[in-house]
C-alpha atoms as one frame of an Amber mdcrd trajectory, in Angstrom:
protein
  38.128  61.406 -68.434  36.146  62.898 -71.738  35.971  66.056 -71.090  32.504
  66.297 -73.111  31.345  63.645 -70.215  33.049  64.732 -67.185  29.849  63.003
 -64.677  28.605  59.559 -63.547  25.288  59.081 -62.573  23.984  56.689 -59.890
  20.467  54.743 -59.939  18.284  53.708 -56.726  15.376  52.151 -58.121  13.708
  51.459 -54.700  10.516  49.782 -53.936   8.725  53.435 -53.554  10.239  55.445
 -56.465  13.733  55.836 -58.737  16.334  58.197 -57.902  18.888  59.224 -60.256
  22.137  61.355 -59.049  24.743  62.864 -61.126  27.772  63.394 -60.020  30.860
  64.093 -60.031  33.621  61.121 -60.128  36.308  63.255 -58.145  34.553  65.022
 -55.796  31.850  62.977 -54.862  29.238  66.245 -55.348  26.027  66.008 -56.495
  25.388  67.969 -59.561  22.012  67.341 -59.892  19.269  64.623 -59.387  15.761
  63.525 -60.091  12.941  61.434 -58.744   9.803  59.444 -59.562   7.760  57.318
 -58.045   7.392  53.677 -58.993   3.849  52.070 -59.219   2.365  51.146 -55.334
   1.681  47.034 -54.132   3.791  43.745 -54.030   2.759  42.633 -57.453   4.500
  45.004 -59.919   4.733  45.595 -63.807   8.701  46.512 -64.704   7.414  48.723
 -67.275   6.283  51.339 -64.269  10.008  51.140 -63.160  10.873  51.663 -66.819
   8.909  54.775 -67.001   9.870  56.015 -63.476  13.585  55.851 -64.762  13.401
  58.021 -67.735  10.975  60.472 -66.157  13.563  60.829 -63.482  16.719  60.978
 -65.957  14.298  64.086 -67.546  14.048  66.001 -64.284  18.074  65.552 -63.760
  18.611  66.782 -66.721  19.397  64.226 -68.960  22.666  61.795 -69.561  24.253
  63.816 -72.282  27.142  64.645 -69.993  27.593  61.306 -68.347  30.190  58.576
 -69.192  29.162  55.731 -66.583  25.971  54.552 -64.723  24.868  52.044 -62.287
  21.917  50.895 -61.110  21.196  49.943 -56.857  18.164  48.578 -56.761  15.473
  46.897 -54.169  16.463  42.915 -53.482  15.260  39.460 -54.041  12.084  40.576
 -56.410  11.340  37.950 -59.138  11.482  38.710 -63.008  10.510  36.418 -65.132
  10.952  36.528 -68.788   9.658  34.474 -72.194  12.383  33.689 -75.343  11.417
  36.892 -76.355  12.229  39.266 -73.428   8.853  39.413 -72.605   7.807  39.894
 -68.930   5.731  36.614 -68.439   4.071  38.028 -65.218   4.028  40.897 -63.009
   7.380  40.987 -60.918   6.622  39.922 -56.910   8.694  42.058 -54.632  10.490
  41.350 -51.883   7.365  42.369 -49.433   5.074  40.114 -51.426   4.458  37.245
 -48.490   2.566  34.549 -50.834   5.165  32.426 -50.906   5.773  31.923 -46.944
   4.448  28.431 -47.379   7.117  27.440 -50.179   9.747  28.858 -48.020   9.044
  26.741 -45.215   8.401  23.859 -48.108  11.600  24.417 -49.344  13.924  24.713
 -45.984  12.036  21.682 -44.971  13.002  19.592 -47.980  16.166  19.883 -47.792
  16.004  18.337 -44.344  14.139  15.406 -45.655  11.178  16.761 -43.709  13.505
  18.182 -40.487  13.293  21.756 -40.677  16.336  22.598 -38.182  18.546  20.225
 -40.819  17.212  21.209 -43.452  17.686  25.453 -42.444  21.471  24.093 -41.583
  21.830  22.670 -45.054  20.583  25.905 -46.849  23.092  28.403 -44.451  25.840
  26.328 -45.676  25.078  26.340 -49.350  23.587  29.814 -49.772  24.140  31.595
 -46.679  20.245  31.793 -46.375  17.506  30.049 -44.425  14.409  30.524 -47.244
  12.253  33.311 -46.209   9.262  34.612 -48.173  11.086  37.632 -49.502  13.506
  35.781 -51.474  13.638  34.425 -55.226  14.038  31.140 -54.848  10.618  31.019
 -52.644   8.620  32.995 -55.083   9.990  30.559 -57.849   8.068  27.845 -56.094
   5.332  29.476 -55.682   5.010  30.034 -59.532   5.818  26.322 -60.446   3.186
  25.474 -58.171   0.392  27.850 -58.805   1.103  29.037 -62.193   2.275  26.169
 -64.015   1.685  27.530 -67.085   3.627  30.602 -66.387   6.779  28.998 -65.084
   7.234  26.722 -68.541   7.206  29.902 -70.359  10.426  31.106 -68.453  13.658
  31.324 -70.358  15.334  33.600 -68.375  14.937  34.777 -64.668  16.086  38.007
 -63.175  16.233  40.660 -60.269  14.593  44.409 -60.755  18.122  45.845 -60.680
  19.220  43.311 -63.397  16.062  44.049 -65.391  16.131  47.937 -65.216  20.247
  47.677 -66.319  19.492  45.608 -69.507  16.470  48.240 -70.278  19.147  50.646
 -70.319  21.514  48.704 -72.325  18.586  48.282 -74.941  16.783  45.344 -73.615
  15.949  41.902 -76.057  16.598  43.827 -79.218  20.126  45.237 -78.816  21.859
  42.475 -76.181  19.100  39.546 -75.946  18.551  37.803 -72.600  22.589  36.589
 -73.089  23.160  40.637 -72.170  21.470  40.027 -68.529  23.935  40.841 -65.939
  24.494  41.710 -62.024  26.491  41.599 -59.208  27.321  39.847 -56.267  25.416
  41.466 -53.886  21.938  41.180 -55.299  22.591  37.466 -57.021  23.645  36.936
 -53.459  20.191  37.507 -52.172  18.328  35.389 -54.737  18.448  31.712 -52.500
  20.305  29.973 -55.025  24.236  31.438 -55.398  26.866  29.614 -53.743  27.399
  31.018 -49.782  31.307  31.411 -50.836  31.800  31.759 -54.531  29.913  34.084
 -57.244  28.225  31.111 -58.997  24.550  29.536 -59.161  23.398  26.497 -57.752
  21.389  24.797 -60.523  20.210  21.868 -58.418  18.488  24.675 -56.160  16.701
  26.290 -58.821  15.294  22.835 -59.994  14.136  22.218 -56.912  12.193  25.798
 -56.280  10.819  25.138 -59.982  10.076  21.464 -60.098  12.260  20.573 -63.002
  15.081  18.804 -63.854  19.122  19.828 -63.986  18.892  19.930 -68.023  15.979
  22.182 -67.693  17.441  24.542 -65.133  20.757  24.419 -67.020  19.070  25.870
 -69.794  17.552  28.742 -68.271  19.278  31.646 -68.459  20.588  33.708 -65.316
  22.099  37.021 -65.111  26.477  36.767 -65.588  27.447  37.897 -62.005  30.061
  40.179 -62.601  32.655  42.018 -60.454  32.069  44.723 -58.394  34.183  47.234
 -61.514  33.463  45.308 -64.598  31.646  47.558 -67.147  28.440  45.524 -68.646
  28.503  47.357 -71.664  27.298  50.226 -73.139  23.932  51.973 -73.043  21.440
  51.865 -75.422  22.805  53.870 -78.900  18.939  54.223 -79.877  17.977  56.298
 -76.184  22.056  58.497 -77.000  23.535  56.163 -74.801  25.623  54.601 -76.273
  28.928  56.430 -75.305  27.975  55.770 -71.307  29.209  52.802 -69.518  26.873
  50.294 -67.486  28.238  49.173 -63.990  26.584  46.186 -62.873  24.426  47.588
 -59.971  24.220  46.656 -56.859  21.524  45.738 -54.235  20.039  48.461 -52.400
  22.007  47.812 -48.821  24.923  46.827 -50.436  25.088  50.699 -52.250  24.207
  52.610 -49.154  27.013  50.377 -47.814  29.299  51.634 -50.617  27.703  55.399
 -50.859  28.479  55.755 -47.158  31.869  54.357 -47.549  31.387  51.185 -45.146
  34.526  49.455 -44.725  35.705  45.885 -43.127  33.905  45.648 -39.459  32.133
  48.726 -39.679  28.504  48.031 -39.316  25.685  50.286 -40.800  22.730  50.532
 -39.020  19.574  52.093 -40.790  16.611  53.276 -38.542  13.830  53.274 -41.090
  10.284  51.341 -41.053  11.991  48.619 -39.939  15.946  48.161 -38.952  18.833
  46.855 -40.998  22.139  46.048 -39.365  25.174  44.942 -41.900  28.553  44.922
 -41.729  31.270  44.242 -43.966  33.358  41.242 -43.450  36.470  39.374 -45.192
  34.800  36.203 -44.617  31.261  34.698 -45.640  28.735  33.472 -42.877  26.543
  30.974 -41.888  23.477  31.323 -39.775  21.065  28.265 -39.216  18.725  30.511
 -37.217  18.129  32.739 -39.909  18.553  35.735 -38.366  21.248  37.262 -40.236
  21.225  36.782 -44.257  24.765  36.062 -45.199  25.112  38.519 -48.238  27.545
  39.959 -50.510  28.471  43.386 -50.647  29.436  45.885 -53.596  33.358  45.521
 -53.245  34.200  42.173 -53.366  33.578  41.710 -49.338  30.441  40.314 -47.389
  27.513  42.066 -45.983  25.650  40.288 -43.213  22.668  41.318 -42.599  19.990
  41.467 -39.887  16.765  43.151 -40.271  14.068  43.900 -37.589  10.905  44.726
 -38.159  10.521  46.951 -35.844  12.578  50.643 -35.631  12.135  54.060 -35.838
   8.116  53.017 -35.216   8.827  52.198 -31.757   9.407  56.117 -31.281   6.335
  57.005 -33.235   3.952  54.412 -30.582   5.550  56.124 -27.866   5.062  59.486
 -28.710   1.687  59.014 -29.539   0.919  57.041 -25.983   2.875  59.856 -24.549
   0.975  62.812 -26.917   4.538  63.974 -27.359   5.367  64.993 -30.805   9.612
  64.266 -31.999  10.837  67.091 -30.057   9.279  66.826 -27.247  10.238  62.982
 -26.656  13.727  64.053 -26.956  13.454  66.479 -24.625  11.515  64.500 -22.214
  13.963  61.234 -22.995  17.288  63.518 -21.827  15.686  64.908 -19.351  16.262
  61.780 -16.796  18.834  59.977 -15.922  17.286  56.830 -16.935  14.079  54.631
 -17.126  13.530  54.366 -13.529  13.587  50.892 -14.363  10.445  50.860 -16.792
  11.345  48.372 -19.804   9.730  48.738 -23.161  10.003  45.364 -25.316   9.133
  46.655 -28.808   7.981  44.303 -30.825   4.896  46.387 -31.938   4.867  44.304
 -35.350   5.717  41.291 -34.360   9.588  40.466 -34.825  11.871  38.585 -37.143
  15.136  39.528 -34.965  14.386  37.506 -33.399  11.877  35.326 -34.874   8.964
  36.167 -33.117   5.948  36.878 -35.699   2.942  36.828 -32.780   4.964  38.702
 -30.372   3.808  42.165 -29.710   4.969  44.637 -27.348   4.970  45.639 -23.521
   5.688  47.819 -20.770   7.331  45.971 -17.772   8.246  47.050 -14.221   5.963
  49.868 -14.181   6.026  51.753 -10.901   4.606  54.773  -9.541   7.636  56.318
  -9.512   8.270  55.608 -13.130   5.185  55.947 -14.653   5.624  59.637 -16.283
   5.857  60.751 -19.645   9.569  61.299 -19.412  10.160  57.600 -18.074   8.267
  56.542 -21.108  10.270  58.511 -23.476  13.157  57.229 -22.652  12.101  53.880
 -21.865  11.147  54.047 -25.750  14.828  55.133 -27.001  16.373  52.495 -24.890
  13.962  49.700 -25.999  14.734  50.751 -29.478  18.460  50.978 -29.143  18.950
  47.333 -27.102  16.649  46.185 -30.181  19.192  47.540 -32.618  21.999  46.108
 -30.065  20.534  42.663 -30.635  20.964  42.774 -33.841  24.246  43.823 -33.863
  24.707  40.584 -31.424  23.408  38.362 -33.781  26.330  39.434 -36.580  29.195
  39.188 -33.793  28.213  36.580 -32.298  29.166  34.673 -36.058  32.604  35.383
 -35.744  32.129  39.239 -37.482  33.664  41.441 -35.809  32.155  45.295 -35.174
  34.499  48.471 -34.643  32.172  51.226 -35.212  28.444  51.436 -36.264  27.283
  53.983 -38.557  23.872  54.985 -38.006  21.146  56.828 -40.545  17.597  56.540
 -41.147  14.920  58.792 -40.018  15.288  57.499 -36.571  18.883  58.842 -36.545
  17.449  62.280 -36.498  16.713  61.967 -32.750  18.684  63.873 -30.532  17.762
  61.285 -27.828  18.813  58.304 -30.038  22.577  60.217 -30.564  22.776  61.109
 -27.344  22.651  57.768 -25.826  23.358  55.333 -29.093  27.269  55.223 -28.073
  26.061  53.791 -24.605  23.973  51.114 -25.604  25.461  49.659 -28.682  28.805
  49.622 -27.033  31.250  50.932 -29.561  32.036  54.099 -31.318  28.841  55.569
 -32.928  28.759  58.275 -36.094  25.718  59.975 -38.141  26.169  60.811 -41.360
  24.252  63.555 -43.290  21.225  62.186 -44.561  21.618  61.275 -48.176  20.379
  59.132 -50.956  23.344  57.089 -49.654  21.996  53.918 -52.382  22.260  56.175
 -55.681  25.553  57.364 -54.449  26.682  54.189 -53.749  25.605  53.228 -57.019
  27.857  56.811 -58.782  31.191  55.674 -56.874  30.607  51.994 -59.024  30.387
  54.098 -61.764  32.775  56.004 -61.453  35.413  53.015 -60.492  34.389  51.102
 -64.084  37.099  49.365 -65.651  35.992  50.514 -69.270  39.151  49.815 -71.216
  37.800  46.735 -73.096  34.461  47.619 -73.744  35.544  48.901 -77.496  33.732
  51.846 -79.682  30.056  50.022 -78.784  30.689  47.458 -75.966  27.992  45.242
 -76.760  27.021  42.734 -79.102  24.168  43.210 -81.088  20.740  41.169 -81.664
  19.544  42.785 -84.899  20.968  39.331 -86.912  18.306  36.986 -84.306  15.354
  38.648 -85.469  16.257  37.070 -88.951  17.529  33.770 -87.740  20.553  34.384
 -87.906  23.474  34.297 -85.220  24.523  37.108 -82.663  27.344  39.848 -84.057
């Protein structure tokens, strides 16, 4: 280890803001960190993450003391870039819902018009069933609405890709050749293979209307393994002595920052849910329900995500006019619901798939009908929504020894108290933590750097000129 550059730092360049940590490699402590927040909407400019990134390395402290970096980042967003490195259009985000129709368009095509074939077909090849949240949806949205946009496109990316070439120096030191990731995000995109780290072309002509010779030429970021240095950063920003990791999606790194291992399932009580667990084995789910991802370690990561979570407890406590500790209190302070059954789905649901559904209170009694029955009535419905999830994984043939659970929800005493219960099998919280961007330092700090040379990285300088790469 240089001893001038005894730190890594890790990235989480969420949808809401960037978070840099830097730590160090042996003991896992934070030295120090940053934040800033990224531009709000679905419809985003890279530059804003850009500019969130370097204001945040400011208010760590700098990189002059770090000798590796990765980058977790938000999933399945959609960069598109010109034979220049130019951003063609503003990135859509993974909670940009335009392309819903070419989802269904797509699953149903592939079915030669029979959607439940056609969803079977796309488990098998990608692991996914098309939803509006991933690439391959958004790319046929842009072939079909802006034509003109999608012929520009020489090379397509993912935010985590696009903010890890930045780093490296972008078009002018590495060219679109430099674009890079990792299994876990390319994973996400709709068209890499369910089993193997490798694109399907065919699928990316079909979400962009264009032939195999067209898509062939189009270039995609090199997937690369989970400790396989990138390159260097960029020599013109006094990077150039730090090694690039190649990121990570966002649940793959709180996977890996919370130290997730085979059939341990994390279980995140945010704005919505996410259940994933690390398998040996890939997965395919017709229904949908659970995304058969990568993870950051050479594993798998299905996934199942709810819509509703640590909401449900927010409803109830305002129908209640109890504030967080007072549910909790109220919650423990029977022995059950009396029977009194909250079904949650105050947002509708996608686990399972039911986006008109909304929520209800059933076998309501006198007896029952108190603020304490509600309470806890509302940390049971959440938790059997969480245990359905879990269901969904198992039931594929993933098995589930322990469930790790954070998130703002997790805070609840009532939720702790009674998780072990419902979701049938051992039950731990973890500290909070920016468990992504730590995720993202242990990558870093794991880097196999011994071939990357004095620079690492080729050069573009000679393009410019016509000339060839050095």
């Amino acid at each position: 280890m240089s001893e001038s550059r005894p730190f890594v730092a890790g990235v989480d360049s969420s949808t809401q803001s960037c978070k840099v940590v830097i730590c160090d490699p042996v003991s896992g402590r934070i030295v120090r960190e940053g934040r800033a927040s990224h531009p709000e909407g679905s419809e985003v400019d890279p530059q804003g993450w850009w500019d969130a990134f370097l204001e945040a390395v400011r208010a760590a402290g700098g990189l002059d003391d770090v000798r590796a970096l990765s980058v977790g980042g938000q999933q399945h967003g959609m960069v598109c870039l010109d034979e220049r490195g130019e951003v063609i259009r503003p990135a859509l985000l993974w909670n940009d819902t335009r392309s819903a129709g070419a989802a269904e368009e797509l699953t149903c095509e592939r079915g030669d018009g029979d959607r439940e074939r056609g969803a079977c077909w796309w488990a098998h090849a990608t692991g996914l069933v098309p939803v509006a949240s991933f690439t391959v949806t958004k790319l046929r949205w842009l072939a079909d609405n802006e034509p003109e946009n999608a012929r520009k496109i020489a090379a397509i990316c993912l935010p985590h890709d696009w903010l890890s070439w930045k780093i490296r120096g972008g078009f002018e030191t590495v060219g679109l050749e430099g674009l890079c990731t990792d299994r876990s995000d390319a994973s996400g995109t709709g068209y890499m293979d369910r089993a193997d780290a490798v694109y399907r072309r065919e699928i990316l002509a079909q979400a962009l209307r264009i032939s195999m010779e067209e898509a062939e030429r189009i270039i995609l970021p090199k997937i690369c393994n989970p400790v396989e240095a990138m390159g260097c950063g960029d020599p013109t920003q006094g990077w150039g002595e730090i090694a690039i990791g190649p990121g990570c999606g966002d649940n793959a790194g709180a996977a890996l920052g919370v130290g997730l291992g085979v059939g341990q399932a994390l279980l995140s009580l945010g704005t919505s849910g996410v259940v994933s667990v690390v398998s040996e084995t890939p997965i395919e789910d017709p229904s949908g329900q659970v995304a058969g991802f990568a993870d950051a370690s050479g594993h798998w990561l299905p996934l199942a995500c709810t819509l509703n979570a640590s909401r449900i407890l927010d409803a109830v406590g305002a129908m209640s006019g109890l504030d967080y500790e007072e549910l909790d209190d109220a919650a423990l302070s029977v022995p059950d619901a009396g029977g009194l059954r909250l079904v949650p789905y105050f947002e509708g649901e996608r686990t399972p798939n039911l986006p008109d559904a909304t929520a209800r209170l059933e076998g309501m009694t006198l007896k029952n009908s108190t603020r304490a029955h509600l309470a806890r009535a509302g940390v049971e419905g959440l938790l059997a929504h969480m245990r359905f999830a879990l269901e969904c994984v198992r039931e594929l043939g993933v098995p589930i020894e322990k469930v790790l659970v954070v998130g703002g929800g997790a805070r609840s005493r009532a939720v702790q108290s009674l998780a072990p219960e419902f979701l049938g099998v051992p039950v731990e919280f973890p500290e909070a933590a920016e468990y992504v961007a730590l995720g993202a330092a242990k990558q870093a700090a794991a880097l196999n750097v011994a071939d990357l040379g004095a620079c690492g990285q080729t050069h573009r300088c000679a393009n410019r000129a016509g000339g060839s790469d050095v």
